[in-house]
N, C-alpha and C positions, 0 to 999 in steps of 0.2 A: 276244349277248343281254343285254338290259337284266335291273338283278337289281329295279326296280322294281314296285311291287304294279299287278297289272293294274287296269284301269281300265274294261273293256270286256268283254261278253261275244261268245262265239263259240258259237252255238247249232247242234246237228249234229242229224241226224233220221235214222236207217237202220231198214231193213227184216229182220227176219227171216223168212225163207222157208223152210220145212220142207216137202218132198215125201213122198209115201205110202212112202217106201225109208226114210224116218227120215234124208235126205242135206239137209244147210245150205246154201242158196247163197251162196257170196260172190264179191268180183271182186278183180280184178289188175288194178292201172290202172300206169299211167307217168302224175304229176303235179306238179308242181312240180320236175322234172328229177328226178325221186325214183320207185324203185318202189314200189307200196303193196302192200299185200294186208288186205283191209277187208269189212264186211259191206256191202250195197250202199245208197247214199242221198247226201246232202250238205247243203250250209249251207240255212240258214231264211231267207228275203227278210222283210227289214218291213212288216208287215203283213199276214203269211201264218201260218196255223193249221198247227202241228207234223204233224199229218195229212192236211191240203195240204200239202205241203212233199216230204210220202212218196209219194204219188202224182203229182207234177210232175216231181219227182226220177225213179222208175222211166220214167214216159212218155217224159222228157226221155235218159235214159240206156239204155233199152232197149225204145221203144214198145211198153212192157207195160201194161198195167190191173189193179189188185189188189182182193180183198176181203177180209174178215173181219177187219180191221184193227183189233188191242186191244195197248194198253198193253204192255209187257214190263217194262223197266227205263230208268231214268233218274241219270246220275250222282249218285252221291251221297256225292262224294269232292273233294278241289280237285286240278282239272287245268289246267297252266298249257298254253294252245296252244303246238305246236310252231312253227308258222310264222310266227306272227303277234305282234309285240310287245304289252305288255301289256293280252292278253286270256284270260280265262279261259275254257276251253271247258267247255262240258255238250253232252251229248250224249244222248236219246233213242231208243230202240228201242222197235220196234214188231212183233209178230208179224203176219202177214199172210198171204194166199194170192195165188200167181198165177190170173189167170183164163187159162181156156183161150180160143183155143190160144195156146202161150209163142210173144210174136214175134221172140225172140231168141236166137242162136247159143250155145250149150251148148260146151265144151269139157271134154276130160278132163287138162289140163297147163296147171300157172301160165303166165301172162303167154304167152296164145297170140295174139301178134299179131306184125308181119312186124318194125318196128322201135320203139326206146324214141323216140316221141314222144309230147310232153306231148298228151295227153288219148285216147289208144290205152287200150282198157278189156278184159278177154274177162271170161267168165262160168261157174263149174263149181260141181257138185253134192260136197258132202263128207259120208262118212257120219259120223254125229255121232260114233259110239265112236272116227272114227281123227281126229276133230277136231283139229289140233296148235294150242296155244294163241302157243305161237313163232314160228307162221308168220305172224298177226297182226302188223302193223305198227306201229299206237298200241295205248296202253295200257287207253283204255278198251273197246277191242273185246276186247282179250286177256282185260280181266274178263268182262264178257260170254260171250265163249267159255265159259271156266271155269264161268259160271253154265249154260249149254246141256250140255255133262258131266255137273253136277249131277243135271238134271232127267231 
């Protein structure tokens, strides 16, 4: 890794999803030959509104449809990207709701898929009180986390 000042940004958009159990959803992907464990969403295209971005993202990753989509939090700290030479990532959350019905596979165990290949994803409900903030992959999800404990 270069120790140079980044030059670029890296813009992230994830969803928060809370069910009537008071349970988070988030996902377990295999990506970049790396296992993750992350709330669910991904990068912003140019030219796309951080709210388009969440709802492309979900359809594209779980041909889901979401409403009530409002603000949560947005970094507001410097995070140098892991992957990406110098760029600086932000990262945006958004609370939301699934519309019914959910058209996608629920699991109750991380990374429930058959092998680690790059873009293998599953999906599980956590109740917020046993939320583990460790189990978070990046750092800004982990804050995040912490801030959902909070509330």
């Amino acid at each position: 890794m270069s120790t140079k000042t980044p030059k670029h940004f890296n813009i992230r958009v994830y969803g928060i999803f809370i069910n009537e159990k008071d349970e988070i959803l988030i996902t377990d992907e295999f990506q970049l030959d790396t296992k993750m464990t992350k709330f669910p969403g991904g990068g912003l295209k140019f030219g796309e509104g951080t709210i388009d971005c969440l709802v492309r993202e979900m359809r594209e990753e779980c041909q889901q449809e979401i409403e009530e989509i409002k603000h949560f939090y947005t970094t507001d700290f410097y995070q140098k990207a892991l992957y990406y030479e110098n760029h600086q990532l932000i990262s945006i959350y958004y609370t939301a709701k699934l519309k019914e019905p959910v058209n996608f596979k629920l699991s109750n165990q991380p990374f429930d898929f058959q092998e680690l290949k790059n873009g293998n994803q599953s999906f599980r409900w956590v109740k917020r009180e046993e939320l583990n903030v460790n189990e978070f992959t990046f750092p800004i999800d982990k804050h995040v986390a912490n801030l959902l404990k909070i509330k």
